[in-house]
N, C-alpha and C positions, 0 to 999 in steps of 0.2 A: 650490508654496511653502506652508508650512505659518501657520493664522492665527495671529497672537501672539496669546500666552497673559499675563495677567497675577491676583497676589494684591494683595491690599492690606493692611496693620496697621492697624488703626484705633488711631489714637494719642490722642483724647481719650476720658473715661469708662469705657468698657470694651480696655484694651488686648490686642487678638487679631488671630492671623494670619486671613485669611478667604481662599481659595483657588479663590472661585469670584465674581468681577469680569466680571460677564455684558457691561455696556454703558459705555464714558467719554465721556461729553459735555464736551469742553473747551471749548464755544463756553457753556455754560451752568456750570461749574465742578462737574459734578457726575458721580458713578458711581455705579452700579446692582449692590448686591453679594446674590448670594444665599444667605440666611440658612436654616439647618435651626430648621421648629418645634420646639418642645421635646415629646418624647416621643413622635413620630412620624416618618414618613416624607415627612410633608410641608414647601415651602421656601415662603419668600414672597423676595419681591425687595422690598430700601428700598434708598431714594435717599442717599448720605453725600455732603455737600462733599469737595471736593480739596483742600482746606488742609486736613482731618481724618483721612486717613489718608497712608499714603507706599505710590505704587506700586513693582509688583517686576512685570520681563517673568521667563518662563519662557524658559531659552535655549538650549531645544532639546538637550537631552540630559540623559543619566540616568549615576547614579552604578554603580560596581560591586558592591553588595551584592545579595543575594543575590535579596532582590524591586528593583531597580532603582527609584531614589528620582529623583524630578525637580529635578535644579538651576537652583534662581532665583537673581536678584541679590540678593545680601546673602544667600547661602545659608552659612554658613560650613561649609567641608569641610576633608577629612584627608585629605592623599595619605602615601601609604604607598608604600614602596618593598620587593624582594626580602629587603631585609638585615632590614626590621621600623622602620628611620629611617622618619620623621615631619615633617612638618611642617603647621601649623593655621592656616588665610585666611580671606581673606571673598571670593565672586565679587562683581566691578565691572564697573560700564561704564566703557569709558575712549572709548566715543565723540566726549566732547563733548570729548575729550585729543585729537584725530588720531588714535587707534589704536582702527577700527571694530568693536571687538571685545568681549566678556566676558571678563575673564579674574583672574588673584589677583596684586595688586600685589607689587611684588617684596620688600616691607618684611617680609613675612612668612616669605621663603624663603632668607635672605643666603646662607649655604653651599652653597646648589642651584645647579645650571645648567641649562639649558633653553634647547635651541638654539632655539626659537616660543613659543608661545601654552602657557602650563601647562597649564590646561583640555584641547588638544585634544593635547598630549603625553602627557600622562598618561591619557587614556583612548584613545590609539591606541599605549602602547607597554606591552609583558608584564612589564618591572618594576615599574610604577607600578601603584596603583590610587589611585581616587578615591571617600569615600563622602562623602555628607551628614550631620552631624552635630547640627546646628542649624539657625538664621537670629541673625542679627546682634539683631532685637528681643527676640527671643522666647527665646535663650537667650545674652545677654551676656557671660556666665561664663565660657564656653569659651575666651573671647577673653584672660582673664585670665593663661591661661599663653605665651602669645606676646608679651608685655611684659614 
């Protein structure tokens, strides 16, 4: 079993994805994110409260493009289909819904069908593809043509 992965947004002050969330102490409200110094190759790790940023797991898989991108929650993606049809999600957890899964709510896809899980349809079937195109914080906008 592989260890979960997680990023975090840091949501006061400086608003940015961080993709490297080394340690979460939930008994102590804090995580350990490692930060690049500036102008070098060297990181240091500081400590952020959990009220300060919002966590994202890594959910074990990767998009179709061409270097293979990693999808987290609140990733928003494009599934494409053979015809060039479209349509633009966000990945969720809907564990805490009964359905122990990741997957793109259905509000995003009205005309599609999907005998399972979109996420694991679409990257196990040769119509579909899946890429990554955002995250939900970091680029909003994209979301703008789905309403």
């Amino acid at each position: 079993m592989n260890k979960p992965k997680f990023r975090a947004w840091k949501k006061i002050r400086i608003q940015e994805m961080f993709n490297d969330v080394v340690r979460i102490d939930w008994l102590n409200n804090k995580i350990a994110i490692k930060y690049p110094n500036p102008g070098g190759n060297t990181f240091r790790i500081d400590e952020e409260s959990l009220d300060n940023v919002i966590l994202m797991q890594y959910i074990g898989l990767k998009d179709n493009s061409e270097e293979p991108l990693e999808i987290w929650q609140k990733s928003i993606v494009k599934i494409v289909n053979n015809e060039g049809d479209y349509f633009i999600g966000v990945v969720e957890y809907f564990g805490d819904q009964g359905y122990p899964a990741f997957d793109i709510d259905c509000k995003y896809y009205k005309d599609w069908h999907f005998d399972s899980n979109v996420l694991s349809e679409a990257l196990g079937n040769d119509n579909l593809k899946i890429y990554v195109i955002g995250d939900e914080y970091s680029n909003p906008e994209l979301l703008n043509e789905v309403e």
